[in-house]
C-alpha positions in Angstrom: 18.7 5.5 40.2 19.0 2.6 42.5 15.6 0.3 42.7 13.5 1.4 45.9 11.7 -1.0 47.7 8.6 1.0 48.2 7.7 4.5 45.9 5.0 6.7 47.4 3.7 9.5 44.9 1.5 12.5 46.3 3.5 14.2 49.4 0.5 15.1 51.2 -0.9 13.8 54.8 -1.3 9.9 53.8 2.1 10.3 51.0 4.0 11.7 54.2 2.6 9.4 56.9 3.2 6.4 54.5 6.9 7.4 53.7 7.7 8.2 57.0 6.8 5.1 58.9 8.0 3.1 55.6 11.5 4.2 55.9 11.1 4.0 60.0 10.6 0.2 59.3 13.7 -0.1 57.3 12.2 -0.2 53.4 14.3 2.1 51.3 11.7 4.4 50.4 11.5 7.6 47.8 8.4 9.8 48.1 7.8 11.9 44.6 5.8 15.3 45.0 4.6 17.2 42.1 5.0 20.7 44.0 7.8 22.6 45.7 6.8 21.1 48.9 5.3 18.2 51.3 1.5 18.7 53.1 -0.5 18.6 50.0 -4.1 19.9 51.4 -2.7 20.9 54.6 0.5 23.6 52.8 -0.7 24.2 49.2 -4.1 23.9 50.5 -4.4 26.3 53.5 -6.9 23.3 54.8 -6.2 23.9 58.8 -7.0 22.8 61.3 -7.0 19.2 61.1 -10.1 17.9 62.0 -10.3 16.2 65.2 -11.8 12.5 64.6 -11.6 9.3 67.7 -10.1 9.1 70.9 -10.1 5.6 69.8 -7.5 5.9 66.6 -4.6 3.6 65.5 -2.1 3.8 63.5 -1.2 7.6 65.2 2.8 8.0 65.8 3.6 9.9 62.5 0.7 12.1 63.3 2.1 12.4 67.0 5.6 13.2 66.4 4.2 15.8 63.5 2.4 17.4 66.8 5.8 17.6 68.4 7.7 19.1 66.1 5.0 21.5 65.2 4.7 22.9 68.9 8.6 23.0 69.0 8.5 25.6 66.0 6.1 27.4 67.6 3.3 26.1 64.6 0.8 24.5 66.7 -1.8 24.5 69.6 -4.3 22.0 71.5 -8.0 23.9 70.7 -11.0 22.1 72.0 -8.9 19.1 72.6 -8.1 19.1 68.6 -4.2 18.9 68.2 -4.2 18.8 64.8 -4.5 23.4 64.9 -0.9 23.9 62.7 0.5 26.5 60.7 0.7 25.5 57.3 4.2 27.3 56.6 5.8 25.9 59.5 4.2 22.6 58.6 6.6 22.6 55.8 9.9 22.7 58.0 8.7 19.9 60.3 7.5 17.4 57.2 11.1 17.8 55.7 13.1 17.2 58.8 10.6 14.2 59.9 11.2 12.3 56.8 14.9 13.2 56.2 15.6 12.3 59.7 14.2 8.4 58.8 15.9 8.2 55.5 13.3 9.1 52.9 14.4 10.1 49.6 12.4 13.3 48.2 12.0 14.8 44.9 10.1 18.0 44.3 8.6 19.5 41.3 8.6 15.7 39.6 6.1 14.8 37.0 4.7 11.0 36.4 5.6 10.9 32.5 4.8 6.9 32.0 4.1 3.9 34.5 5.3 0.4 33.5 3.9 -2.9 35.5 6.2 -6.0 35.4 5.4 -9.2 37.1 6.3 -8.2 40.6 7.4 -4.7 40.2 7.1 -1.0 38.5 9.0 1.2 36.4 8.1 5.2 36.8 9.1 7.3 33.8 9.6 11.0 36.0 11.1 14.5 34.6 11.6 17.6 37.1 9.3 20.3 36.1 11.5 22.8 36.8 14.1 21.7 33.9 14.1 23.2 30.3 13.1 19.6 28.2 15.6 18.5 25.9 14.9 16.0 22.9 16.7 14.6 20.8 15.7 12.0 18.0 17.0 8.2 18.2 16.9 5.2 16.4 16.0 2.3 17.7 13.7 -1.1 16.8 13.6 0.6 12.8 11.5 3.5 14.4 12.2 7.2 14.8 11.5 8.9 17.8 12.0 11.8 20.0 12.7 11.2 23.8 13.2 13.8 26.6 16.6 13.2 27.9 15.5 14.5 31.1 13.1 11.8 31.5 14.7 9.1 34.6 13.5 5.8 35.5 13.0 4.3 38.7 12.0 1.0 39.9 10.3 -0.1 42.9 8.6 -3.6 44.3 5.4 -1.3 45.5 3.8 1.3 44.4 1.5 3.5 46.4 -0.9 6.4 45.0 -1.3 9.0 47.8 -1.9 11.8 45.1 -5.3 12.4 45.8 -6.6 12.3 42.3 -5.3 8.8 41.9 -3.0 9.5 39.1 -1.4 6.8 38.8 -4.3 4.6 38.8 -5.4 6.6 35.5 -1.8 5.9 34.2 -2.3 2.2 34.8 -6.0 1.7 33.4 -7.1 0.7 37.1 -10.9 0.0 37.2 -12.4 2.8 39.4 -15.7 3.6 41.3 -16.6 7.6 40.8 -19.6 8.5 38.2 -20.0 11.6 36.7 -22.9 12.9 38.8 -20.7 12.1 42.5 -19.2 15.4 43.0 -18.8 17.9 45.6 -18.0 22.1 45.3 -14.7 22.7 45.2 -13.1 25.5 47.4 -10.5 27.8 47.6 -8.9 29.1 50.6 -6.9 31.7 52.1 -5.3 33.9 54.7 -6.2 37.3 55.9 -3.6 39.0 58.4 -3.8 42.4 59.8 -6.6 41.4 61.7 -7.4 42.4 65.8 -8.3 39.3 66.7 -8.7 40.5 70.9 -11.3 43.3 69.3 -12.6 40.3 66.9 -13.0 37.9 69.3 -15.2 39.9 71.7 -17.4 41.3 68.9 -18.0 37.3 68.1 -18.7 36.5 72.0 -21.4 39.5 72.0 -22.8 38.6 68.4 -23.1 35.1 68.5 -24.4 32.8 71.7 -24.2 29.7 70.3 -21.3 27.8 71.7 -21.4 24.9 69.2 -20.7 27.5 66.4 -18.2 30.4 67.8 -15.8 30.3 70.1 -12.8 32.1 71.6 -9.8 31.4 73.4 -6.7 32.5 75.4 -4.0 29.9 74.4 -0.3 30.9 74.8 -1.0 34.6 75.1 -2.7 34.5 71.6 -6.2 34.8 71.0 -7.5 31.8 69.1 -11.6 31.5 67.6 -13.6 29.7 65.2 -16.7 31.1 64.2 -19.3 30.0 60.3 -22.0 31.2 58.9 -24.0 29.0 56.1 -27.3 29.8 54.2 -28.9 26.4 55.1 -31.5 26.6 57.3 -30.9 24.1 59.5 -29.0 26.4 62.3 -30.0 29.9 63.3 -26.8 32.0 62.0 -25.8 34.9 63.8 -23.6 36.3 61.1 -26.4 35.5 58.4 -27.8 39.2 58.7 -24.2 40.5 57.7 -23.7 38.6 55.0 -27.6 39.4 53.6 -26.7 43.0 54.2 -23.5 42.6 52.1 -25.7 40.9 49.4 -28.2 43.9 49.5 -25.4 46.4 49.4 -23.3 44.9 46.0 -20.4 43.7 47.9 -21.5 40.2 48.0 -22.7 37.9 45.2 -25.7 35.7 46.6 -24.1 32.7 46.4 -20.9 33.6 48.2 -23.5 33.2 51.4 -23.4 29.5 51.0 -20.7 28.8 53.3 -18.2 31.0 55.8 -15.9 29.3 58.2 -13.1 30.7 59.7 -9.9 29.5 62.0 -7.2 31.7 63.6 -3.4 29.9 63.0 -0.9 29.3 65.9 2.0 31.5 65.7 0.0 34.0 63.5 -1.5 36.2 66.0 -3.3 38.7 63.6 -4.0 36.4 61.1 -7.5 34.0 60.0 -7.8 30.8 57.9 -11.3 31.2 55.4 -12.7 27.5 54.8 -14.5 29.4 51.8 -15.1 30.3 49.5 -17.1 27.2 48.5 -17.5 27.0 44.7 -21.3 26.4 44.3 -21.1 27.6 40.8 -18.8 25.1 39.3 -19.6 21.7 38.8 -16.6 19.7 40.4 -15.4 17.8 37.6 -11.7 17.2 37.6 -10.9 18.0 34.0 -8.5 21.1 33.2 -11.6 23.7 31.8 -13.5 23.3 35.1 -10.8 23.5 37.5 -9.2 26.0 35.8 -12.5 28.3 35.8 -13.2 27.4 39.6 -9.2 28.6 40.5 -10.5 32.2 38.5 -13.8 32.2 40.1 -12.4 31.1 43.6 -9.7 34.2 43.8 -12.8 36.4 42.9 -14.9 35.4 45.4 -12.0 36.2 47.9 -11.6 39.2 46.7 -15.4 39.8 47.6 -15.0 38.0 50.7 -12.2 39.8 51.9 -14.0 43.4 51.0 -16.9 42.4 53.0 -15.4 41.2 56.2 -13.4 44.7 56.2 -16.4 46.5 56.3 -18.9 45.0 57.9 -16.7 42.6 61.1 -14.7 44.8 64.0 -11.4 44.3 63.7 -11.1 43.9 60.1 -10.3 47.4 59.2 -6.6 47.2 58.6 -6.8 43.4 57.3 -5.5 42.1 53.8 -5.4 39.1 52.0 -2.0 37.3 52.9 -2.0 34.0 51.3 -4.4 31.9 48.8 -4.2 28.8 48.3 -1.9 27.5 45.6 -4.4 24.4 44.9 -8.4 23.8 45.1 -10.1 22.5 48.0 -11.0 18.8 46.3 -13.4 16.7 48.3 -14.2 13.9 46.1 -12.3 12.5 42.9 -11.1 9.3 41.5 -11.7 6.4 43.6 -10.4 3.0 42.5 -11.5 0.1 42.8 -10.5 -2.4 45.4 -10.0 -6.0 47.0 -12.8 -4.5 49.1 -14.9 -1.5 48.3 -16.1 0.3 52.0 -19.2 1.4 52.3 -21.7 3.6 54.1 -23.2 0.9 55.7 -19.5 -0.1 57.0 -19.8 3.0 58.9 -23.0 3.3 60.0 -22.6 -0.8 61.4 -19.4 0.1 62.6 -17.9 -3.5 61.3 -15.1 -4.8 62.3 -12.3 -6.2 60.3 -9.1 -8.4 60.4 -6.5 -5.8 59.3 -7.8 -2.1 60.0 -5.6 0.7 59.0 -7.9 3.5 61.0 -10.3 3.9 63.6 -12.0 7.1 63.1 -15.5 8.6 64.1 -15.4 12.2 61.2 -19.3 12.4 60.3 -20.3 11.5 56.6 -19.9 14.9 55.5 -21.0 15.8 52.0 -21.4 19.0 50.4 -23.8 20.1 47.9 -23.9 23.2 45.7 -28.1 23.5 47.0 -28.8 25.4 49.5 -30.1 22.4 52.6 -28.5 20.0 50.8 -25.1 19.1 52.1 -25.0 15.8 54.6 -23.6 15.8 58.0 -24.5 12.6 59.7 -22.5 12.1 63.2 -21.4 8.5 63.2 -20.1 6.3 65.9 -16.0 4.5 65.6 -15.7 2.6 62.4 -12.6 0.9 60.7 -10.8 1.1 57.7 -9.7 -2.0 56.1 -6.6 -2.6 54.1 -8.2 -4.3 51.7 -9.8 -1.0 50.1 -6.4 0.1 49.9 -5.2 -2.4 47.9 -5.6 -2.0 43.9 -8.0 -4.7 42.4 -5.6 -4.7 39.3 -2.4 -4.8 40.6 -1.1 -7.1 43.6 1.5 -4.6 44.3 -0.1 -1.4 43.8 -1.5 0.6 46.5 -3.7 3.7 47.4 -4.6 6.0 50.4 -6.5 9.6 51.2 -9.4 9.8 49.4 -8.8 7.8 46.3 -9.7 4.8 48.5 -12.1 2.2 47.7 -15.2 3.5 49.1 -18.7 4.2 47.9 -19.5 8.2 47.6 -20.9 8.4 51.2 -18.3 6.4 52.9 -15.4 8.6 51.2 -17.4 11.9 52.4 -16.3 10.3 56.3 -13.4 9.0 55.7 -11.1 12.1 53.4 -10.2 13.9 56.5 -6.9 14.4 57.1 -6.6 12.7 60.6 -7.5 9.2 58.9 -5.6 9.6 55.7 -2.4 10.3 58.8 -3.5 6.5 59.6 -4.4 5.4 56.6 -0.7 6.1 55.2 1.0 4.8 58.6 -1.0 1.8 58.4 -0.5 1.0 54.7 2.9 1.3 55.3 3.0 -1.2 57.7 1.1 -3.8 56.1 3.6 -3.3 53.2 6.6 -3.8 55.6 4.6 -7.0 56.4 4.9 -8.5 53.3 8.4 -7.7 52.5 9.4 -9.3 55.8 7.5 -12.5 54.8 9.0 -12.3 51.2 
């Protein structure tokens, strides 16, 4: 393969933003995605809407022409004055054309086998997942070995980690920030369709009065609504007494109470996004026993879920799970280290710096597997500077999403998909930057 100027791995919000505007600016670019797909959280995920964050952003045109082509499919509406409410299958046809149409290379289903840093540039070791592995042995240096013939290399002058978990990073022995006891629940979510959302809606007007909690619109002809339900204290829950009867009667396990959030989906008329089940249980660790265990345990709380909203919410009675999600709900992972590590009190001071990549206002929002214990502190603008994109290790090797350098609070505001949309488009033009002064 030819050498790129700039490889972006992880094809989800910041991988796609970054590659987009990367290419725009006239880096050859190639953008590598483990699955069969681009969005990351927002396709594989089911994790719509996009959370609305500040009037005040920058770094937004990738994010704005996704907005257009979404509401020329058909895939999106303006809710609340949020226009980040997409479907997440037709989120897949826009994210290809967008990035094909600026001259990104994409390749699907690849794995990282090997990274290798030279002075000013990288070699990835990739194979496509979806071919049979072939080895054969060779000879070489007075060693035997066996090498997968599948295995291609590609070399780039930067490097960016969008893949969430900071994979790369691992693969390089970057210095990171995380400790063992800074985790969040994962989740799981999923679709239900066959749902009368008209008859649904008004039974949510009549139930519930608070205004900052449910609501229901007209939008295109299509009944659109929001409505949760948590067992923290903190709010008086309309739908609590449903979900304490479902406890009493067997349907529910007591812990499936801890949070219930759900979001209609544009061109899906009978159809609801669950932001749940939220894995209280598990213990959010990243390795392969306790994600695997949370996947098992997440598809049978839906299961529960979906039995109890058929029989105890109108409208429900001729719903069915459509669609789960093909990948956890991860809030917090790996976060490498820095030039600059963002903090908390960065947010809360709202400081300024030289080169922001965002301007966003999404609360410190951190959940806990205790009941009262999650964190939601509303925040004024803050910005996000390049420097904690910018490896501590490596001179050429970035990050963005939530493997940024940030302390555990300051990541809980800043993993939202809005601001990793900047956080990508940004990056990439600070990296355009240096190539032109190169």
């Amino acid at each position: 393969m030819d050498k790129y100027d700039i490889v972006i791995v992880g094809g989800g919000t910041a991988g796609c933003a970054a590659a987009y505007t990367a290419a725009k600016l006239g880096l050859k670019t190639l953008l590598l995605e483990k699955e069969s797909f681009l969005g990351g959280s927002m396709t594989g995920g089911l994790v719509v809407p996009a959370m609305k964050s500040s009037e005040n952003q920058i770094n937004t045109d990738f994010f704005d022409n996704l907005v257009i082509e979404m509401k020329n499919l058909g895939g999106q509406i303006t809710y609340e004055n949020n226009k980040g409410w997409f479907n997440p299958e037709l989120l897949k046809f826009a994210l290809d054309k967008m990035l094909l149409s600026v001259g990104v290379d994409i390749l699907f289903n690849i794995n990282i086998f090997n990274v290798e840093h030279h002075a000013d540039s990288f070699t990835l070791s990739i194979h496509n997942e979806l071919l049979s592995a072939h080895t054969e042995t060779i000879y070489t240096d007075n060693n035997f070995g066996e090498y997968d013939t599948l295995f291609v290399s590609i070399d780039t002058t930067y490097l960016v980690d969008t893949t969430g978990n900071c994979e790369l990073g691992k693969i390089l022995n970057c210095n990171f920030l995380e400790n063992e006891n800074e985790t969040q629940p994962f989740s799981l979510r999923f679709i239900m369709s066959g749902i009368n959302l008209k008859v649904f809606g008004d039974w949510l007007l009549n139930t519930d009065n608070n205004r900052q909690v449910t609501t229901v619109y007209n939008i295109d002809g299509q009944t659109h609504l929001s409505t949760a339900c948590t067992w923290d204290t903190g709010c008086k829950w309309a739908l609590l007494p449903y979900f304490e009867k479902g406890v009493e009667d067997g349907i529910l396990k007591p812990s499936d109470i801890n949070y219930f959030q759900v979001f209609s989906v544009p061109g899906m008329s009978d159809s609801l996004a669950f932001n749940c089940p939220r894995l209280v249980e598990n213990n959010g660790n990243l390795d392969i026993e306790s994600t695997s265990k949370a996947l098992i345990d997440g598809r049978s709380a839906i299961l529960r879920l979906s039995k109890f909203c058929k029989k105890y919410f109108v409208g429900f009675e001729n719903a069915y799970i459509s669609n789960i999600a093909n990948q956890l709900g991860i809030r917090t992972s790996r976060r490498i280290k820095g030039k600059y590590i963002y903090t908390m009190d960065d947010i809360l001071s709202g400081k300024k710096f030289n080169n922001p990549v965002a301007v966003a206002n999404y609360p410190i929002d951190v959940h806990s597997k205790d009941k009262d214990g999650s964190v939601l502190k509303k925040v004024q603008d803050y910005q996000i500077p390049v420097e904690a994109l910018i490896s501590a290790d490596y001179k050429n090797f970035f990050v963005a999403g939530r493997c940024i350098s940030a302390d555990y609070m300051a990541q809980g505001a800043i993993r939202v998909q809005p601001t990793c949309f900047s956080m990508g488009e940004g990056l990439a033009k600070y990296i355009a930057s240096l190539t032109a002064s190169n």
